[in-house]
C-alpha positions as CSV (number, residue, x, y, z in Angstrom):
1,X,107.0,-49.4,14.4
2,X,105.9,-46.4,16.1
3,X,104.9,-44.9,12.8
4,X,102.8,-48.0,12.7
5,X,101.1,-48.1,15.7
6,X,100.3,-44.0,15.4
7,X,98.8,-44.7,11.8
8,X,96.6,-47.5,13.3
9,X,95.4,-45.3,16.3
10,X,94.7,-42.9,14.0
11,X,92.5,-45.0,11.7
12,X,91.1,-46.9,14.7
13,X,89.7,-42.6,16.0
14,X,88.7,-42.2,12.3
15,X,86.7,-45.6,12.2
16,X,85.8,-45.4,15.4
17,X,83.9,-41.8,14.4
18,X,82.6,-43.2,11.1
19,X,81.1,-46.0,13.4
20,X,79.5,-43.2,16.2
21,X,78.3,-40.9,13.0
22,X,77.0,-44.5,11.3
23,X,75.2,-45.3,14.5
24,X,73.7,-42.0,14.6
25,X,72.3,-42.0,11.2
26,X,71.2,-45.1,11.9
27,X,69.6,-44.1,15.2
28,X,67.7,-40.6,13.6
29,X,66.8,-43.3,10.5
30,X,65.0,-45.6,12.5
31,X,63.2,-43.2,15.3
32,X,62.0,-40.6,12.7
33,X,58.9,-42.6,12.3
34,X,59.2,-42.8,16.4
35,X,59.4,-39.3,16.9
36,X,56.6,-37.9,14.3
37,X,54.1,-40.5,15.9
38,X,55.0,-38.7,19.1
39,X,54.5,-35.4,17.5
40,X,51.4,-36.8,16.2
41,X,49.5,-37.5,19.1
42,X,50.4,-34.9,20.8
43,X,49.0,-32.7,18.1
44,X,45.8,-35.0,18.9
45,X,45.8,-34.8,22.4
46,X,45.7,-31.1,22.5
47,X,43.3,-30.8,20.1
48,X,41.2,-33.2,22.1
49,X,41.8,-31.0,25.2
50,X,40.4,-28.1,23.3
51,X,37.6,-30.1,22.3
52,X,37.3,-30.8,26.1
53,X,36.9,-27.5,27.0
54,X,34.9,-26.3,24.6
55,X,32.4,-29.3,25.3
56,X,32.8,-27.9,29.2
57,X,31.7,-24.9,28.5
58,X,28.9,-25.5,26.3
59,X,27.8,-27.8,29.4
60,X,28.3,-24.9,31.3
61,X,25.8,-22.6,29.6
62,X,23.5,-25.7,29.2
63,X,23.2,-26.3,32.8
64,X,22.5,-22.4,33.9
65,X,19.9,-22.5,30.9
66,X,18.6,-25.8,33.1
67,X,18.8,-23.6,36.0
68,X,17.3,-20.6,34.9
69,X,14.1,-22.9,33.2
70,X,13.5,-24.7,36.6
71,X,13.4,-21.7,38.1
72,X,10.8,-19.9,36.2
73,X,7.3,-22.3,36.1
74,X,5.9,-20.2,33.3
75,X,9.0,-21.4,30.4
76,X,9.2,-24.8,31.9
77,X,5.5,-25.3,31.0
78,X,5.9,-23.9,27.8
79,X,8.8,-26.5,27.1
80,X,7.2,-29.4,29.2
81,X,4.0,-28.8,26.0
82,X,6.6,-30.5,23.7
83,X,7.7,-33.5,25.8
84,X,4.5,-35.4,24.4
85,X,4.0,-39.2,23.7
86,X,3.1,-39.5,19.9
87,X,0.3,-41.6,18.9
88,X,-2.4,-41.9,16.1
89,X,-4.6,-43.5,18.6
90,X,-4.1,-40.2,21.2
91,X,-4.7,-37.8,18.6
92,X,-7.6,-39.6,17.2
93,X,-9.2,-39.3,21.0
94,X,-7.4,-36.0,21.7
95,X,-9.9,-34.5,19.0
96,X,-12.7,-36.4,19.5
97,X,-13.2,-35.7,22.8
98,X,-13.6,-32.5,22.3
99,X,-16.2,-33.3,19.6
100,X,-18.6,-35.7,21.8
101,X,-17.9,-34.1,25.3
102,X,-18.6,-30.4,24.6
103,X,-21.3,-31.2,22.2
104,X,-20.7,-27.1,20.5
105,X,-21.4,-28.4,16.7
106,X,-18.2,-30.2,16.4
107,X,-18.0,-33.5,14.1
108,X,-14.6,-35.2,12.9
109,X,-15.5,-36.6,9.6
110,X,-11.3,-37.2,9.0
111,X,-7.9,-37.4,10.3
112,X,-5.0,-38.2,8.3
113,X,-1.3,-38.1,9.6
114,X,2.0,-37.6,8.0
115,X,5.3,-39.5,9.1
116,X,7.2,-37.5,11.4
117,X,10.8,-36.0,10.2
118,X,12.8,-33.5,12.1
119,X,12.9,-29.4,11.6
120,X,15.4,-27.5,11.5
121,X,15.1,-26.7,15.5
122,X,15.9,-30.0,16.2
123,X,11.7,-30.7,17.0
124,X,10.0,-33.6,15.5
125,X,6.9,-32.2,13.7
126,X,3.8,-34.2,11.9
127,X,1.3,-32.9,9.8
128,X,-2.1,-33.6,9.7
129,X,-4.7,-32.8,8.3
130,X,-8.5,-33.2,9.9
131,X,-12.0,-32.8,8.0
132,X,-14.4,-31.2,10.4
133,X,-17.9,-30.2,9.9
134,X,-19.0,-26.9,12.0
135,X,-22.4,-26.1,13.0
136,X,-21.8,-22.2,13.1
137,X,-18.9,-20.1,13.0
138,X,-18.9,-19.8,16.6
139,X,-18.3,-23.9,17.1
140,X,-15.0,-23.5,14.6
141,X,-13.5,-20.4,16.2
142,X,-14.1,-22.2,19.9
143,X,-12.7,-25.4,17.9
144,X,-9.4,-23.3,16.7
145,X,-8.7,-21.6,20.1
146,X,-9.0,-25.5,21.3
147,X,-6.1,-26.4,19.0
148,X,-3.4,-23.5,19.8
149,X,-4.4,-22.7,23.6
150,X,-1.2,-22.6,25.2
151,X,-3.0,-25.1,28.0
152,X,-3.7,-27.4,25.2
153,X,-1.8,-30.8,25.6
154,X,-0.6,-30.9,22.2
155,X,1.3,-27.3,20.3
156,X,-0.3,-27.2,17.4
157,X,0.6,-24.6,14.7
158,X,-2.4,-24.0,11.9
159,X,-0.4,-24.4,8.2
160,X,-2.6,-22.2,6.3
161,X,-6.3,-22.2,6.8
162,X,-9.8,-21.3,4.4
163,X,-13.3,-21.6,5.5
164,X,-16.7,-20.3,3.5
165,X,-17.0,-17.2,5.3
166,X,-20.6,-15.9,6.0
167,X,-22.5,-19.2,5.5
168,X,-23.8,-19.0,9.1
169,X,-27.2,-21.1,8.4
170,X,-26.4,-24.2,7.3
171,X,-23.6,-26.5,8.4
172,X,-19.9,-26.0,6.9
173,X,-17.1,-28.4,6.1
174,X,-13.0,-26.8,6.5
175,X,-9.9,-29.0,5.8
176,X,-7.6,-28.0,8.8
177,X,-3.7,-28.6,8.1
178,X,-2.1,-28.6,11.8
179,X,1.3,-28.9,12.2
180,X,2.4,-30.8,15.4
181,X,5.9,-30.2,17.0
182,X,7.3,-32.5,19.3
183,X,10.6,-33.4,20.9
């Protein structure tokens, strides 16, 4: 009987182990899934973290390039020229004016504008093109230094540009394609 009862404690360890290394596969079988989720986001969490910081630091350099720009008067008025309201109806004015109030052999026969699509810079630009008769080549140079003065409300940039030089007697037609860059 003693035989007995050492053979049974001996198959009750051995079962008892085979249940412990059961559960265990069992455990690993079912938390697998558990434990790469984990692995998972915490993969994504750093990765987000560095994103974080990175996103700092570009803040960072944005806000001393804020800093240094409202410091200096002269940049933040060359930026401030691009932070224009866009309208047909403003331009349209915007060039006439110049026309009737200066009276210096100026007329606007024609403005046409393009839709506006982003550059490359990240400005919105339009084209446009205006028909303008000049009296003299005086009235279209004065005209041209209207359109790209720095002090001009609008930052015009001339696309190409032809005019028929030497007919200083009689009145001249030019097509001017302007390209206008906003934000």
């Amino acid at each position: 009987m003693n035989n007995n009862v050492l053979k049974n404690k001996k198959n009750s360890k051995l079962v008892s182990y085979m249940l412990i290394a059961l559960s265990f596969l069992f455990l690993i079988i079912v938390t697998k899934s558990m434990y790469y989720d984990v692995q998972v986001a915490g993969d994504s969490l750093s990765q987000a973290n560095t994103d974080l910081s990175n996103k700092k630091q570009d803040l960072d350099k944005m806000n001393k390039l804020k800093a240094s720009f409202a410091s200096n008067q002269d940049i933040a008025q060359t930026i401030n020229r691009f932070n224009v309201s866009l309208s047909e109806q403003d331009l349209i004015e915007y060039f006439y004016s110049y026309a009737y109030k200066t009276n210096a052999g100026v007329s606007i026969n024609n403005m046409s504008m393009e839709k506006w699509s982003k550059n490359e810079m990240g400005f919105m630009q339009s084209n446009i093109n205006l028909s303008v008769t000049f009296r003299d080549e005086i009235a279209m140079q004065a005209f041209m230094s209207f359109l790209t003065s720095s002090s001009s409300k609008y930052s015009f940039i001339l696309r190409n540009f032809a005019y028929p030089f030497g007919e200083n007697n009689k009145d001249f037609q030019v097509n001017i394609p302007l390209k206008l860059l906003y934000y």
